[in-house]
C-alpha positions in Angstrom: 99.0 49.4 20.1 95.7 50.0 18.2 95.0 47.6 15.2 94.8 49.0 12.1 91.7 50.6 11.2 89.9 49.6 8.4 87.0 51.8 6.2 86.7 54.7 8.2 88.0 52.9 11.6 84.6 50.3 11.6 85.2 46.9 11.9 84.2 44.5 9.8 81.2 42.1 10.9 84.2 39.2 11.3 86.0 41.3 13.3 83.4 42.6 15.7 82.6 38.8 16.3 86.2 37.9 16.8 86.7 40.2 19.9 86.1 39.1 23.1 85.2 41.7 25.8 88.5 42.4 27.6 90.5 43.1 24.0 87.5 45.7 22.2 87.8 47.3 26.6 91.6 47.6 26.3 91.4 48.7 22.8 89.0 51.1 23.6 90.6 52.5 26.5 93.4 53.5 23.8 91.1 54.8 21.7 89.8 57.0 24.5 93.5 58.0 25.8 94.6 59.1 22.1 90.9 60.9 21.8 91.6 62.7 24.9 95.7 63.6 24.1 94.6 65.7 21.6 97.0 66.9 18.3 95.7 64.8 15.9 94.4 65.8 12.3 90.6 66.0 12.4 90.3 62.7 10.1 92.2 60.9 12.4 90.3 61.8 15.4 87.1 61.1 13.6 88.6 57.5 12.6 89.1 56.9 16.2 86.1 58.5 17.6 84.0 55.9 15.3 86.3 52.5 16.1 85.5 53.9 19.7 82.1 53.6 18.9 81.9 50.0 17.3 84.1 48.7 20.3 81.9 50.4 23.1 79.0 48.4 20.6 81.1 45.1 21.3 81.0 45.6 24.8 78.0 46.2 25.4 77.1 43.2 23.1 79.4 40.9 25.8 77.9 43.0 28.4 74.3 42.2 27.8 75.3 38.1 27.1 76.9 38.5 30.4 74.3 39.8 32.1 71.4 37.2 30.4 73.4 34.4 31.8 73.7 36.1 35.2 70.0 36.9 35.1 68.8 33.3 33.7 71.2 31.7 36.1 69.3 33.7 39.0 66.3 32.5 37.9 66.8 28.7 37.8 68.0 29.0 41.5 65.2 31.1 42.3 62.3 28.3 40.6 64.8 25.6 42.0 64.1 27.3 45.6 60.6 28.3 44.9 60.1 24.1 44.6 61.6 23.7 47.3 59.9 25.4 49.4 56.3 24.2 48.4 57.3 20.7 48.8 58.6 21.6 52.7 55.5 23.4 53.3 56.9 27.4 52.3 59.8 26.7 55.0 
């Protein structure tokens, strides 16, 4: 079940930090199975269509933490092995 939408279906600065990634995904998914049903009053669609919008934002907010950490973690293994292997002669 969605939550309730709030001014226009945005959510608040609170809210958008409050949602982890798998919650604004599932919610989204709704928003996008409603979207695509079809039958709803054009201010409702548009409601959704923008809290669609601010939770595709969240995600790609967790996305791109996600994929820093991924990407910094690579490259402390990478400068961990690049020491490595000048102290055993490049082997």
């Amino acid at each position: 079940m969605l939550a309730p939408i709030n001014r226009g279906g945005l959510l608040s600065g609170q809210e958008k930090q409050d949602l982890d990634y798998e919650t604004a995904r599932n919610e989204l998914v709704e928003v996008v199975r409603k979207l695509e049903a079809g039958g709803l009053p054009l201010e409702d669609s548009l409601a959704l269509w923008e809290r669609g919008e601010t939770l595709a934002a969240v995600c790609e907010r967790h996305l791109a933490g996600a994929r820093a950490r991924v990407e910094s973690a690579l490259a402390s293994v990478e400068s961990v092995d690049g020491g490595l292997n000048r102290t055993n002669g490049g082997e």
